[in-house]
MISEBA-785656 format. One line per 3 residues: for each residue x, y, z of N, C-alpha, C. Coordinates in pm, 1 decimal. Atoms other than C-alpha are relative to their C-alpha. Last residue first. Layout:
BEGIN
X:Y:Z:X:Y:Z:X:Y:Z ~ ...
! end
This chain:
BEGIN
-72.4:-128.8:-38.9:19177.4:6864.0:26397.4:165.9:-10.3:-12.9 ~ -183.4:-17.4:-53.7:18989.2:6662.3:26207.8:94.2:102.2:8.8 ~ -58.8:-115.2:-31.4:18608.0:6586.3:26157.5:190.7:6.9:79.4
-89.7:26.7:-70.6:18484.2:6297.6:25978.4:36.6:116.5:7.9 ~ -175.3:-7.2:32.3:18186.3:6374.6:25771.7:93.0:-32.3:97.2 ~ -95.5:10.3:-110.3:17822.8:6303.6:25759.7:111.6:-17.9:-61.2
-120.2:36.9:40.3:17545.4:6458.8:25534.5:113.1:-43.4:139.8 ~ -140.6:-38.0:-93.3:17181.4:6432.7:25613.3:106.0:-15.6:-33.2 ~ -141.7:42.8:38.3:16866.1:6473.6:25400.1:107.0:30.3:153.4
-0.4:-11.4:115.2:16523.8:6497.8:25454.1:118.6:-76.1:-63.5 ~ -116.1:-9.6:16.6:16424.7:6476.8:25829.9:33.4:-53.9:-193.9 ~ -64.5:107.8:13.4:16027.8:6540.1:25859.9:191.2:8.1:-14.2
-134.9:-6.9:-114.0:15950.7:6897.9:25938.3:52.1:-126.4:-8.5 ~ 23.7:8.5:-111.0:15594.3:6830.7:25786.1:163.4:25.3:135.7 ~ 60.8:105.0:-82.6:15676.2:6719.7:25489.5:7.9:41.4:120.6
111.5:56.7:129.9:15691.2:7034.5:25264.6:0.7:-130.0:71.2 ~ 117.4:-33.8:-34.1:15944.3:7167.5:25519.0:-144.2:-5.1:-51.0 ~ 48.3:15.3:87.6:16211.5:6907.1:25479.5:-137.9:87.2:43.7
132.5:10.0:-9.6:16430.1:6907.3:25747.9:-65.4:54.9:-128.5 ~ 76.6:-101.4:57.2:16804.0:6897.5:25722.2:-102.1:-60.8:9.0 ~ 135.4:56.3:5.6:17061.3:6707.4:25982.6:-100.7:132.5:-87.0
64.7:-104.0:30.3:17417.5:6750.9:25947.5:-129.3:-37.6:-33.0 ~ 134.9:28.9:79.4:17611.6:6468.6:26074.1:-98.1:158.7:8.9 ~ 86.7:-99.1:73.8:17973.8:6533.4:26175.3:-125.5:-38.1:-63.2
38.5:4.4:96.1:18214.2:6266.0:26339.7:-106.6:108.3:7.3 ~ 88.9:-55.0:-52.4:18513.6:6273.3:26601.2:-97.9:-28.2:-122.0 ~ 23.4:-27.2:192.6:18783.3:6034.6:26598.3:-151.6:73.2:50.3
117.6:-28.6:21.2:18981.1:5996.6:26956.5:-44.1:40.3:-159.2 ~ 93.6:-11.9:113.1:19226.9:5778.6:27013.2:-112.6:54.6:5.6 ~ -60.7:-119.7:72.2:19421.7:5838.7:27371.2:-73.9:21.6:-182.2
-186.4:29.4:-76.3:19278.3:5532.6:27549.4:25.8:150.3:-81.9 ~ -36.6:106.2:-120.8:18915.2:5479.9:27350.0:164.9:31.7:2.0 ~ -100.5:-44.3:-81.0:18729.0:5785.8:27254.5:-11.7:-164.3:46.1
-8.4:99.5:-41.9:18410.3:5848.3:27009.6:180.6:-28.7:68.3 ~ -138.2:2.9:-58.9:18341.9:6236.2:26976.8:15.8:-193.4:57.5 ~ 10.5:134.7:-65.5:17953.3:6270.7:26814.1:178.6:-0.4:4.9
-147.0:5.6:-9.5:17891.2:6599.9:26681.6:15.6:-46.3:128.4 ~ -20.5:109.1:-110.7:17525.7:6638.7:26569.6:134.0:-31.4:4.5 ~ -128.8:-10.3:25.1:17432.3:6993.2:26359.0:49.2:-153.5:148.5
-6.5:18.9:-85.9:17066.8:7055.7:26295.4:130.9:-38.4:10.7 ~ -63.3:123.4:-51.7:17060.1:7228.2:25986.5:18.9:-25.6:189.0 ~ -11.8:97.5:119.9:16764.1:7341.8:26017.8:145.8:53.8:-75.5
158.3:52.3:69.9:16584.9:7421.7:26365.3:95.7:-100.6:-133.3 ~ 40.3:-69.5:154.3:16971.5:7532.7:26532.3:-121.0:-51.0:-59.7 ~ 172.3:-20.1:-25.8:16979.3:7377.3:26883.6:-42.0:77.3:-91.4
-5.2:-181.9:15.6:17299.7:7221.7:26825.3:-175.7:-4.2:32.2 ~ 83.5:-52.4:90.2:17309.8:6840.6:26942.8:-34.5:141.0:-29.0 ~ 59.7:-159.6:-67.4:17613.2:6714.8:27141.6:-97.3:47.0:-131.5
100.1:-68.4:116.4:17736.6:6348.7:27193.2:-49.3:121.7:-6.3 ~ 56.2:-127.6:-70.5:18026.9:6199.2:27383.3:-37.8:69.1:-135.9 ~ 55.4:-138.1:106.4:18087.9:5871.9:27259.1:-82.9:57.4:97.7
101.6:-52.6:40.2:18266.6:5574.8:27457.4:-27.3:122.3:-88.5 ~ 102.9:-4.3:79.3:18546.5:5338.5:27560.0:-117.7:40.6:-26.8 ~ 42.0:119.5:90.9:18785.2:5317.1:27751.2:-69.4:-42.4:-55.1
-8.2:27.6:145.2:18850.7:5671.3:27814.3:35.2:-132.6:-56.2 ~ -132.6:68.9:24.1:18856.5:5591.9:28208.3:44.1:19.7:-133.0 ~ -63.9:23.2:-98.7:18537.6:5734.6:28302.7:177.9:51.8:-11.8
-93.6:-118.5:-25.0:18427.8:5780.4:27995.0:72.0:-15.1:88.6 ~ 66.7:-59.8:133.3:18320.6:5376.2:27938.7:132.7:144.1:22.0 ~ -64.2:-204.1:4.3:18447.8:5267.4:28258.5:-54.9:73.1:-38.5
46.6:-14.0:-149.6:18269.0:4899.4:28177.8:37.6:120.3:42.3 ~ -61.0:49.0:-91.1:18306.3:4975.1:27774.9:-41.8:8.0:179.0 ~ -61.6:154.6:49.3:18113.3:5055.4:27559.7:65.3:-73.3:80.9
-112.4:80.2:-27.7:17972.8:5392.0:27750.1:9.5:-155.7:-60.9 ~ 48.3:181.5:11.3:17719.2:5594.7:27584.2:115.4:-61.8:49.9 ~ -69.3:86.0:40.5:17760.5:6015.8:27699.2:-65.1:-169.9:-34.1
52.1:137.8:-90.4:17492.7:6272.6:27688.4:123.5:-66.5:-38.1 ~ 175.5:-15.6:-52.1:17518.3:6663.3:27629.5:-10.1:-152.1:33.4 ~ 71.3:122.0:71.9:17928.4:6646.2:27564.3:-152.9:26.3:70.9
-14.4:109.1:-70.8:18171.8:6826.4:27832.0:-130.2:-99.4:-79.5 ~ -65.8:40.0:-77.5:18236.8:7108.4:27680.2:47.6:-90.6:39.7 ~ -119.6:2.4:63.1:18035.5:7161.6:27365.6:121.0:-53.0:93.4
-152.1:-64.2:-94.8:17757.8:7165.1:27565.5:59.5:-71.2:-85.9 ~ -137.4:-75.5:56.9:17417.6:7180.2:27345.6:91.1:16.1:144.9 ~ -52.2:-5.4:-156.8:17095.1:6930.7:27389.5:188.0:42.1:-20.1
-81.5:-68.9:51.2:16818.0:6968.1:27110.1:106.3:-44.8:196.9 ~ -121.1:38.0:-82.3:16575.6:6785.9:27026.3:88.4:49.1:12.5 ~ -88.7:-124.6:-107.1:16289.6:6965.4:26855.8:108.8:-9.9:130.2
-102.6:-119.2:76.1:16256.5:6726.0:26589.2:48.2:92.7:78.9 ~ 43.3:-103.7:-74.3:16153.9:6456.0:26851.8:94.3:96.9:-107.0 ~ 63.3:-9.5:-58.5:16160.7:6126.8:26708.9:-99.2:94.5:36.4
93.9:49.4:99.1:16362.4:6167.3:26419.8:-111.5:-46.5:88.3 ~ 59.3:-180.9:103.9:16612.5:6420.2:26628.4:-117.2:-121.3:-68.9 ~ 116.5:-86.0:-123.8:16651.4:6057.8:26890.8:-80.9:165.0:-47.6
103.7:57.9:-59.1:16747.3:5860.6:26630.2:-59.8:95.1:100.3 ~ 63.3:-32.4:113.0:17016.0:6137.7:26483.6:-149.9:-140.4:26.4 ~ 18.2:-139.0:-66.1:17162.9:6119.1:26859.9:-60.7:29.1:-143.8
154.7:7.2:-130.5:17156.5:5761.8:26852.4:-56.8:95.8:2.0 ~ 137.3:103.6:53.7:17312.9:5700.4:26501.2:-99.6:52.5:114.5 ~ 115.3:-32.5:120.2:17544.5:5966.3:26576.5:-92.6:-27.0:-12.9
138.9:-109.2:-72.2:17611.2:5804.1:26891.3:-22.7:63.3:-71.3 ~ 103.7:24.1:-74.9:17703.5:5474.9:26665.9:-53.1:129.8:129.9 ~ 86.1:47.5:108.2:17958.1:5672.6:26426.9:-107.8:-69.0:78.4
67.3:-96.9:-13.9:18148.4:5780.7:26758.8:-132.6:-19.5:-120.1 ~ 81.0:-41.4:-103.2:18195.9:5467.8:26849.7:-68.9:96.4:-27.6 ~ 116.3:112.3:-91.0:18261.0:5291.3:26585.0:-27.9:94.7:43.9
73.0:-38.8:101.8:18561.4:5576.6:26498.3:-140.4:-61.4:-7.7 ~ 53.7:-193.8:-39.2:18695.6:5557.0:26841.4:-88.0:21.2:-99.9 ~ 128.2:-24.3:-96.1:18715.1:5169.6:26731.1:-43.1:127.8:45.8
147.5:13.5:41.3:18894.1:5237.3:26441.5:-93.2:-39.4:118.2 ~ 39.0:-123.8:93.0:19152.9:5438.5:26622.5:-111.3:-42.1:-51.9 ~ 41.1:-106.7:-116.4:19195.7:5165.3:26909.9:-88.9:141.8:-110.7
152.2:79.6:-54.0:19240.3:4891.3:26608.3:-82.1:72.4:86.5 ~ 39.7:-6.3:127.2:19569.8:5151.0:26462.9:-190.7:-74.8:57.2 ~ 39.1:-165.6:13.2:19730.4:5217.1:26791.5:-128.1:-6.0:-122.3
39.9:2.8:-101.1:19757.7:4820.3:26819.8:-116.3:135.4:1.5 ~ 137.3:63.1:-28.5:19826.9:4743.7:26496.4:-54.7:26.5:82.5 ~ 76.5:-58.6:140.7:20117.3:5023.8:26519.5:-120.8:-75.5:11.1
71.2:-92.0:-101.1:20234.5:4838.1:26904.1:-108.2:81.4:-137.6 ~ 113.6:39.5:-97.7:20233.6:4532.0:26726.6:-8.5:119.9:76.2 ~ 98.2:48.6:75.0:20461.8:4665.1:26417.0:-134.4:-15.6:79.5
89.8:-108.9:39.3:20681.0:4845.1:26663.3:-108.9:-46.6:-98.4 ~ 40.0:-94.6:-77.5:20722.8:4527.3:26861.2:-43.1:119.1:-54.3 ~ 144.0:53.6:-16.6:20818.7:4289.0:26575.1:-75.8:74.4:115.9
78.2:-28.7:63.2:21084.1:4575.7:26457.7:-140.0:-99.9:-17.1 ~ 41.0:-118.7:32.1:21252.9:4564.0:26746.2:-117.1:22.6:-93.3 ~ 82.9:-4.5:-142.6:21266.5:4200.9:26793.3:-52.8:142.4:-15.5
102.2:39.5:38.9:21399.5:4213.0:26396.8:-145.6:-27.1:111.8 ~ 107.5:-75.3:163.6:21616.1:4430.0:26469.2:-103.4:-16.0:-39.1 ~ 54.7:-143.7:-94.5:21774.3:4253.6:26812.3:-88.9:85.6:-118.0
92.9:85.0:-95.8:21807.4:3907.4:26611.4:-97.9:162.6:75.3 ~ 120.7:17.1:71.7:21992.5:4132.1:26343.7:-82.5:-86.3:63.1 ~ 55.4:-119.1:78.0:22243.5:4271.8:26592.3:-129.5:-9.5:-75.6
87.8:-71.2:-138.9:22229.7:3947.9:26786.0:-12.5:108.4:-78.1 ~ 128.2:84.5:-77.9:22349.9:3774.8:26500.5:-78.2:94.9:80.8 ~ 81.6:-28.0:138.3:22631.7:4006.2:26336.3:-139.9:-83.0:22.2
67.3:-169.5:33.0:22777.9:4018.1:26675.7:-79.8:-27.8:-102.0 ~ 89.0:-11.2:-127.1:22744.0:3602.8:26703.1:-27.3:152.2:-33.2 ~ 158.7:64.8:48.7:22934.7:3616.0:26340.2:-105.1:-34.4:113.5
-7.0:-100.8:83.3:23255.4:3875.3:26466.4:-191.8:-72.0:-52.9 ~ 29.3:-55.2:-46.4:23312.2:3614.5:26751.1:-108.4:115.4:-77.0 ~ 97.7:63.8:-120.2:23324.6:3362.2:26547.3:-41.1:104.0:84.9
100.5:80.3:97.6:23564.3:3475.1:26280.3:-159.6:-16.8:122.0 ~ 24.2:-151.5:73.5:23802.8:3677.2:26535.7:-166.1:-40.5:-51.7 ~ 65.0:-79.6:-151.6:23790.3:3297.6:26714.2:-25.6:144.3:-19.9
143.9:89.3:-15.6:23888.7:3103.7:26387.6:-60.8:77.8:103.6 ~ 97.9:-77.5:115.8:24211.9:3286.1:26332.7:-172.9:-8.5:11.3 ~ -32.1:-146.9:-58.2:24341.6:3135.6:26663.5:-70.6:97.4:-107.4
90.7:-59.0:-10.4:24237.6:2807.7:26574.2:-45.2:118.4:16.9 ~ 112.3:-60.6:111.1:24501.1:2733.9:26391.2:-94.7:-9.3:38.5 ~ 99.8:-127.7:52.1:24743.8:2823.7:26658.6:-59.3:-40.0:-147.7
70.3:-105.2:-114.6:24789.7:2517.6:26876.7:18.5:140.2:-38.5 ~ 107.2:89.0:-68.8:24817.5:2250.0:26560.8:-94.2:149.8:113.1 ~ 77.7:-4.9:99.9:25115.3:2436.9:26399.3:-158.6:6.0:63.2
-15.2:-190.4:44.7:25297.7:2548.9:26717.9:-86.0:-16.6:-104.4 ~ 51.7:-19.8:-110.1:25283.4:2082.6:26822.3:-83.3:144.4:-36.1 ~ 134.6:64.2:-39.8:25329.3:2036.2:26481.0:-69.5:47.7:79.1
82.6:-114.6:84.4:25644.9:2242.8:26469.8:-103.0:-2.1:-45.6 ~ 52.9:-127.0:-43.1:25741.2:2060.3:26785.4:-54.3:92.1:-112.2 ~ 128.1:9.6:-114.2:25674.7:1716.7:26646.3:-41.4:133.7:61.1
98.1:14.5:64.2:25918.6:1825.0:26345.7:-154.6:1.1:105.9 ~ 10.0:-131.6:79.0:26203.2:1958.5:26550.2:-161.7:-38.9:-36.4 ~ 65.0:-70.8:-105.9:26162.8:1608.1:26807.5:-57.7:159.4:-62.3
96.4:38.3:-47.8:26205.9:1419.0:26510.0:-115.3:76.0:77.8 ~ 106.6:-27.6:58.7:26477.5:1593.8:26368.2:-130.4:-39.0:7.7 ~ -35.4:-143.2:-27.6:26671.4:1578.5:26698.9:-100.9:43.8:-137.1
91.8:-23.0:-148.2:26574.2:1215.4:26726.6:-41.6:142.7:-30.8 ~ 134.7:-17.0:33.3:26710.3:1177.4:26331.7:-122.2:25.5:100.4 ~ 35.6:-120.1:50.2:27038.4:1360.5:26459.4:-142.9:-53.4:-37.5
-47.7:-104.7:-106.7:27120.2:1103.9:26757.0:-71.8:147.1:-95.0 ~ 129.4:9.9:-56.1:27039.8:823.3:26545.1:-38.9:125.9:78.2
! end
């Protein structure tokens, strides 16, 4: 009886050693699949942030472009009024429109407009600006001297520096 104890007790203990390392493999495993998580959790955080900041940059740009495309409009409204309109600084813009409450201020939003004082082409270069986006635009104004100086044709372009 004496030896089947003794194999008893053998067996229970190589149970016991069995039992309390097979998890031991299991914990490399585990550890190794959290890294591989967070790595691609963190990637995909990453890459939902540069996406939204891109949209972001990207909605600001077409609005600069708005903008400046509407003081065109104003500043080629106001030549069809008064052909002899003319109001030149290159500097600091001949009139601003603010969109925004700031508007220039703050470059949150507006167009700085400038009219050459050339007769024909008249030359309108409209700068629309929100936050660091700026888009500038080009309208070339011709007069028609067989009507009266009327406005004839105009071409507009996007200007880029």
């Amino acid at each position: 009886m004496s030896k089947l104890k003794t194999g008893m007790e053998a067996t229970w203990r190589r149970d016991l050693q069995v039992k309390c390392h097979t998890g031991f493999a299991s914990l490399p495993i585990v550890i190794g699949l959290m890294a591989m998580i967070l790595v691609v959790g963190t990637g995909v955080a990453l890459s939902g942030f540069l996406e939204s900041s891109m949209t972001l940059s990207s909605a600001r740009s077409s609005n600069a472009l708005y903008y400046a495309e509407a003081g065109a409009q104003d500043a080629l409204m106001r030549i069809a009024r008064n052909k002899n309109y003319t109001c030149d600084s290159p500097s600091s813009g001949c009139y601003t429109i603010s969109y925004k409450t700031s508007g220039c201020s703050a470059n949150e939003g507006c167009a700085r407009i400038t009219v050459s004082s050339d007769n024909s082409p008249k030359v309108i270069v409209s700068e629309g600006r929100v936050n660091n986006n700026i888009r500038k635009i080009q309208v070339d104004v011709y007069f028609d001297s067989l009507l009266d100086g009327e406005i004839s044709t105009t071409t507009w372009r996007e200007i880029t520096n």
